[in-house]
C-alpha positions in Angstrom: 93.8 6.4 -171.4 97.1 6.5 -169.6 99.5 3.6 -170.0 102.2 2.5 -167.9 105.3 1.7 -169.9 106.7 -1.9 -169.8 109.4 -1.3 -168.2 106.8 0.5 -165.2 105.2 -3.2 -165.3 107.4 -5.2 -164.9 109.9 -5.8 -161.4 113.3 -7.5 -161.3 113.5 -10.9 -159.4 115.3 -8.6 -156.6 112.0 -6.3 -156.9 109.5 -9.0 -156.7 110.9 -11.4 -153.8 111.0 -7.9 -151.9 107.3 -7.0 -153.0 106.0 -11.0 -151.9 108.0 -10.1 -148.6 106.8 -7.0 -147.8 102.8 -8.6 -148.8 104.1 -11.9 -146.9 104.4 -9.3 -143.5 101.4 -7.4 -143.6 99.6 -10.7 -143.6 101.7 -12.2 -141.1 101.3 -9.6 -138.5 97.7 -8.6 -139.7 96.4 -10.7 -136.4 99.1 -9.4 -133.7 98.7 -5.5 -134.7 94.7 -6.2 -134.6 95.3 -7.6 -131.1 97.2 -4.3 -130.5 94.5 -2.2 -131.4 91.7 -4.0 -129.6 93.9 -3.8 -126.4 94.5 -0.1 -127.5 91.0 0.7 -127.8 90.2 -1.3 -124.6 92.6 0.6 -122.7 91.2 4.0 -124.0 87.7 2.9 -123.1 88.9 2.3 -119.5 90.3 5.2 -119.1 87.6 6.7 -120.1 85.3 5.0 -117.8 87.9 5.6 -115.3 87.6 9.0 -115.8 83.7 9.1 -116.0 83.4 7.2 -112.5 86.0 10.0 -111.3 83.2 12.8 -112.4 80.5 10.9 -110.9 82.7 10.1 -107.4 84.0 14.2 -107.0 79.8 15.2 -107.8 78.9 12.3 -105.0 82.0 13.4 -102.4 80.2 17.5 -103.0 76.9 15.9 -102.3 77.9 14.1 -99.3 77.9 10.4 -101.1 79.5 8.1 -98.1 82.7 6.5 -98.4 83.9 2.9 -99.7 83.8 1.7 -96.2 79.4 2.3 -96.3 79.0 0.8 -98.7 78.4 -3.4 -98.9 80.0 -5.4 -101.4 78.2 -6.7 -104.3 76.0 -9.1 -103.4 76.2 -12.4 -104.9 75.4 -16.3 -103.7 79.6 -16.7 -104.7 80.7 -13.5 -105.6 84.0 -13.9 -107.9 86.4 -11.6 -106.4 86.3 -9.2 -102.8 87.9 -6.2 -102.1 90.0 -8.1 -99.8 91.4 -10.3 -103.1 91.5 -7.0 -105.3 93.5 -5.6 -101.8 95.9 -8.1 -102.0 96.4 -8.4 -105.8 97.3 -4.3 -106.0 99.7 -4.7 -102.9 101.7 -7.8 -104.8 101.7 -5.7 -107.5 103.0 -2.3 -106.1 105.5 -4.9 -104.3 107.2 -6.4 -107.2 106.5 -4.0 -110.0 106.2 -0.7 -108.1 103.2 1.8 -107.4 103.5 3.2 -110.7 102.3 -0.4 -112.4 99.6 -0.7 -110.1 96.1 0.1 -112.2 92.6 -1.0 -112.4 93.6 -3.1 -115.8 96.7 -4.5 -114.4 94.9 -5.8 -110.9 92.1 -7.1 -113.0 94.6 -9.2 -115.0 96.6 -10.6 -111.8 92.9 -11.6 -111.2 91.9 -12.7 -114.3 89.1 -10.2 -114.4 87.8 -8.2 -116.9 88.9 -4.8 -116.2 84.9 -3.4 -116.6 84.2 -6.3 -113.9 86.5 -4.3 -111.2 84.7 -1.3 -111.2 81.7 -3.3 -110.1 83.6 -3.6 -106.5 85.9 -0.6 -106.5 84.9 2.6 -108.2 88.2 4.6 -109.1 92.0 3.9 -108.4 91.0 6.3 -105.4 88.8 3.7 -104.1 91.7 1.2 -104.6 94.7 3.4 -102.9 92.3 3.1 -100.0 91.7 -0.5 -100.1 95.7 -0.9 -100.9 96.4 1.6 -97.5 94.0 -0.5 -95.1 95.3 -3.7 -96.0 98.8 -2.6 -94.8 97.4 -1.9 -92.0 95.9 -4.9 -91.5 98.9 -6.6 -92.0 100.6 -4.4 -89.0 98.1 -5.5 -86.2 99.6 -8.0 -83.7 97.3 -11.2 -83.5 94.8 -10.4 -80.3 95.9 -13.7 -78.6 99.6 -12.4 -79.2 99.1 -9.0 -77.5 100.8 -8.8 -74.0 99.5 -7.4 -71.0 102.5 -5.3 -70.2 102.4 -2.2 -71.6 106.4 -2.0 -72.9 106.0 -5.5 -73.9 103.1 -4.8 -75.8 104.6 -0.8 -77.6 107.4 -2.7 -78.3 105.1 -5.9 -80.5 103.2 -3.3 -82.1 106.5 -1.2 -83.1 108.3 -4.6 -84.2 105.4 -5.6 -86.6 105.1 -1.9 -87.8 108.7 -1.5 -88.7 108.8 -5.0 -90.7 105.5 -4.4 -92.8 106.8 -0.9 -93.6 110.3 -2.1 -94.9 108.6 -5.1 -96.9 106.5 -2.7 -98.7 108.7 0.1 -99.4 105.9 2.4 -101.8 103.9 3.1 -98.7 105.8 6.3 -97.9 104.9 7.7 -101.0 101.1 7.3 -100.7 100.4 6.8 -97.2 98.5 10.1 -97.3 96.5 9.1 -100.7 93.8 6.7 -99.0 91.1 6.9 -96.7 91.1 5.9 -93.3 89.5 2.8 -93.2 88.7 -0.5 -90.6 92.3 -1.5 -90.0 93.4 1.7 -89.1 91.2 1.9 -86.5 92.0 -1.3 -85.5 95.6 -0.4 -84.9 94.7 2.9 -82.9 92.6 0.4 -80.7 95.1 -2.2 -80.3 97.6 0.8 -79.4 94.8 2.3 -76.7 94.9 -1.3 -75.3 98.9 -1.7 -75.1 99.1 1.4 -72.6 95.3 0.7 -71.0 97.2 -0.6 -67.7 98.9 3.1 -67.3 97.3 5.5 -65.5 97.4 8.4 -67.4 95.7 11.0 -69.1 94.2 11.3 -72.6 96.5 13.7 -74.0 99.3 11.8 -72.0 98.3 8.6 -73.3 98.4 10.0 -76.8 101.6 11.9 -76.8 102.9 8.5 -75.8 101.4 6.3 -78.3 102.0 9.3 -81.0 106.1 9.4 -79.7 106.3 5.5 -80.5 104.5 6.2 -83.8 106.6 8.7 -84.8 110.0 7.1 -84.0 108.9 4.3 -86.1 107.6 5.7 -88.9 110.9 7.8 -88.8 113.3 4.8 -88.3 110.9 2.5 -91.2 110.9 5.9 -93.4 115.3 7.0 -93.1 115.6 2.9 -93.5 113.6 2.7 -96.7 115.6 5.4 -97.9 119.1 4.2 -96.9 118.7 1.3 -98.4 117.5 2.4 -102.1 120.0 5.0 -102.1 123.0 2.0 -101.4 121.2 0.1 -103.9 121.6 2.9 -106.3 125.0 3.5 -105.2 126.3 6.7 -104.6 127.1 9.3 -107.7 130.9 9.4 -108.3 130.2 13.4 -108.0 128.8 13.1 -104.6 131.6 11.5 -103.2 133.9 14.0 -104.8 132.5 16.3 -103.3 132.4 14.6 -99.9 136.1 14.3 -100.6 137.0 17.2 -101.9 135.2 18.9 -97.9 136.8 16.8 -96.1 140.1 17.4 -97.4 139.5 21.4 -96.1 139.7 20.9 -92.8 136.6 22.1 -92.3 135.0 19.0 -90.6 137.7 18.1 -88.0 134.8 16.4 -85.9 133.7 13.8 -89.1 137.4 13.2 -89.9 138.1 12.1 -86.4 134.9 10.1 -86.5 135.2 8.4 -89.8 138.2 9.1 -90.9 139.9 10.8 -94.0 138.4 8.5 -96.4 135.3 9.6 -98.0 134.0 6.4 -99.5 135.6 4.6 -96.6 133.0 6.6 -94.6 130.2 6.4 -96.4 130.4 2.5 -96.4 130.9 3.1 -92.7 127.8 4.7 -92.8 126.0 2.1 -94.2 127.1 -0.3 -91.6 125.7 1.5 -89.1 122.5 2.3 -89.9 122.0 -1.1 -91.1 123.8 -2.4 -88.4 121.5 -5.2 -86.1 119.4 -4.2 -82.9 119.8 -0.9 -83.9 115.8 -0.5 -84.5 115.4 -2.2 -80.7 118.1 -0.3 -78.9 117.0 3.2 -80.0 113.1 2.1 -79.2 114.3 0.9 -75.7 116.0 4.2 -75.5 112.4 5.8 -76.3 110.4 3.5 -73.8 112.8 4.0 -71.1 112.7 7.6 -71.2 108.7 7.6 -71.5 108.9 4.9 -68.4 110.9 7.3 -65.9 108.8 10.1 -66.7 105.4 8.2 -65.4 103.5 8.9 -62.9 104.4 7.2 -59.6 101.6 4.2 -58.9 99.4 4.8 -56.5 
């Protein structure tokens, strides 16, 4: 039989505090990299659900299977959670984390759900997008018993509301388009059909005008959200060297007369401007004047 020699057997004092440290360690962290695993394997599982309930829901959508809107919410004497409360919990999220960190796991923990538990109320992170997109728009309609009867009075609440919701939650412009149309939407196409009900105009007319308002809005809410993450950023040196480096051509006689010679100068100028107050209110006055003059005359 093989035999190890003595010096193979036995360790220094260097070699054997090292060998108690290293056995000392494994022990030590034997509970935190279980814990890792488990949540490991408990991610993998979810995803794997996830992905499962994604199979199910695209067979359903080819089958005709109704939307998240049909269907009632589990039915329970004091049911734990909503979709309103799962709603809300992914918006805070996507608010002070970003969209990115928004997931079934991570809503369930804001919760203090199991994750399993959340797809008993909301099938797929589809099903949540939507949920996330239609309590926006809740948050954009104007009170009923705020609404005024005038019809400019009325645009002008509804625009207001829209452009403060939008720049408090900035991620909307990136999945605006990802969820279904839900409750609250409709809700704010109503409450815009009642603004202009007084007018006397027709459908497409009353569209176009409700759609022009919409659109300037979204715009203004969409170039703001923009502006303002790209000053937050701050400008790459390159860029402005290159700002620089045209303006010193010549070529732009027109934007060195505006903002001078200067091209950070300018670009702070810039900044002020757009950010600059009642600018939102002056160019939407602009908007409903110009849709007012072009009304029909009252009869």
């Amino acid at each position: 039989m093989y035999e190890m020699s003595p010096r193979s057997k036995q360790r220094s004092p260097d070699e054997q505090v090292r060998a108690e440290a290293r056995a000392s360690e494994k022990v030590e962290g034997a509970p935190e990299r279980a814990a890792e695993k488990v949540e490991r394997a408990t991610e993998r599982a979810a995803r794997e659900v996830e992905r499962a309930r994604q199979q199910v829901e695209r067979s359903r959508d080819m089958a005709g299977e109704a939307l998240i809107w049909f269907r009632d919410e589990p039915a329970a004497r004091r049911p734990a959670h909503s979709r309103a409360d799962i709603a809300r919990a992914a918006v805070e999220i996507a608010d002070s984390e970003g969209f990115d960190a928004v997931s079934m796991r991570r809503v369930a923990q804001r919760l203090g759900a199991g994750t399993m538990t959340l797809y008993y109320y909301v099938r797929n992170k589809d099903e949540l997008i939507s949920l996330m997109s239609d309590e926006i728009m809740g948050e954009i309609l104007v009170p009923d018993d705020e609404l005024a009867g005038d019809w400019r009075t009325a645009l002008t609440q509804i625009a207001t509301r829209t452009r403060d919701i939008f720049a408090r939650h900035r991620w909307i412009f990136d999945r605006f388009g990802d969820g279904r149309p839900g409750p609250n939407g409709l809700r704010h196409f109503e409450q815009s059909l009642a603004a202009v009900s007084s007018l006397d105009l027709e459908r497409d007319e009353v569209f176009d005008l409700i759609g022009q308002v919409d659109d300037y809005v979204f715009g203004y809410a969409l170039r703001e959200v923009q502006e303002r993450e790209e000053h937050e950023r701050g400008w790459p040196e390159e860029v402005v060297e290159f700002l620089q480096r045209e303006l010193d051509t010549g070529n732009y006689p027109l934007i060195s007369e505006f903002f001078g010679d200067d091209a950070n100068a300018g670009i702070e100028e810039v900044i002020e401007l757009i950010s600059s107050e009642g600018r939102f209110e002056r160019g939407l006055k602009r908007l409903l004047d110009g849709i007012e003059a072009n009304l029909p005359p009252r009869t």
